[in-house]
N, C-alpha and C positions, 0 to 999 in steps of 0.2 A: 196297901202296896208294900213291897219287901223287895229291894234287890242284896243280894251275896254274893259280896266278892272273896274270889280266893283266889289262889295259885301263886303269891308273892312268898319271898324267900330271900335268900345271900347271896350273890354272884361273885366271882370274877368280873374285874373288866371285861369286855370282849361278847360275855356271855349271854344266855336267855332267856328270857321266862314267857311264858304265858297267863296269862292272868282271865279268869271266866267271873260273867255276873250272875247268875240264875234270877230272874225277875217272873215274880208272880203279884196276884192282884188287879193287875190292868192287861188290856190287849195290847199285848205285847209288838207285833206285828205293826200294827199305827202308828208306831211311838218314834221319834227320833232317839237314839240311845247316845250318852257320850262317858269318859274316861277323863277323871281330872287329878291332880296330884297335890300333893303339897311336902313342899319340904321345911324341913325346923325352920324359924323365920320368917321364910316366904309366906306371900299370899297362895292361897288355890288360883291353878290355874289349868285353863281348858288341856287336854291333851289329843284329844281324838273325839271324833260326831262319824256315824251313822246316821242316815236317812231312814224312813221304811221302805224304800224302795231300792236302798243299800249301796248311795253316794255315800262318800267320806271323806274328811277333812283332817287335816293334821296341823300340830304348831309347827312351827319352824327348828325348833329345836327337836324334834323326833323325827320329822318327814324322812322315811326312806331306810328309817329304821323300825319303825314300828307300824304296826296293819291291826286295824279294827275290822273285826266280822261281825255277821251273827249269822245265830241259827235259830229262824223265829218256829220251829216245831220244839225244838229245847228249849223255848223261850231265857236266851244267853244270849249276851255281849260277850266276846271277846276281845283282848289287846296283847298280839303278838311281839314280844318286845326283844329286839337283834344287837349285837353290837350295844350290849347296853356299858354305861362310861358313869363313872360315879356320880354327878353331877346329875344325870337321873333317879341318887336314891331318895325318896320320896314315900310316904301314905299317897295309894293310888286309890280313888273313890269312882267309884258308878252312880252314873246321876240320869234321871229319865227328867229329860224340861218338863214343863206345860208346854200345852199349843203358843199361851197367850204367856210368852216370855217374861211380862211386866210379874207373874205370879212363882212364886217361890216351886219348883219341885219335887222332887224326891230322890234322896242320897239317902247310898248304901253305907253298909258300915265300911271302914277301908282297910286294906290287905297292904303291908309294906314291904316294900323292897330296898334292898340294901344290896350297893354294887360297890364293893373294897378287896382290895388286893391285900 
């Protein structure tokens, strides 16, 4: 399994990125996919879930700013990210669960973003 994240970079407040995973090795399509962050200090924490059937969930702290897609023919996660505020700069990882939660899955290497004025 491999997923690769990219598309993170420097913003302005205000500003936005787009960030892509390309996931090969597994079927892709079956998978729940999700986006997690971490900042200096902090723990990792959840950011965004896809479904395979392409429900999605947000933390509280991004709802309404950020949108998880995919496009399971590119076998890609995406994470749309608007209005982004410094307090989102963070290493953002891609992470495919197991079905069976209780088992550790697979994370990507992570792509960082930094939002400073």
């Amino acid at each position: 399994v491999q997923l690769q994240a990219s598309g993170g970079g420097s913003v302005q407040p205000g500003g936005s990125l787009r960030l892509s995973c390309a996931a090969s090795g597994f079927i892709f399509k079956y998978n729940t996919m999700e986006w997690y962050r971490q900042a200096p200090g902090n723990q990792r924490e959840l950011v965004a879930s896809i479904t395979s059937g392409g429900s999605s969930n947000y933390a509280d702290s991004v709802n309404g700013r950020f949108t998880i897609s995919r496009d399971n023919a590119r076998r890609t996660v995406y994470l749309q990210m608007n209005n982004l505020q410094p307090e989102d700069t963070a290493v953002y990882y891609c992470y495919r669960p197991q079905s069976d939660r209780a088992l550790i899955g697979n994370w990507g290497r992570g792509t960082l973003v930094t939002v400073s004025s």
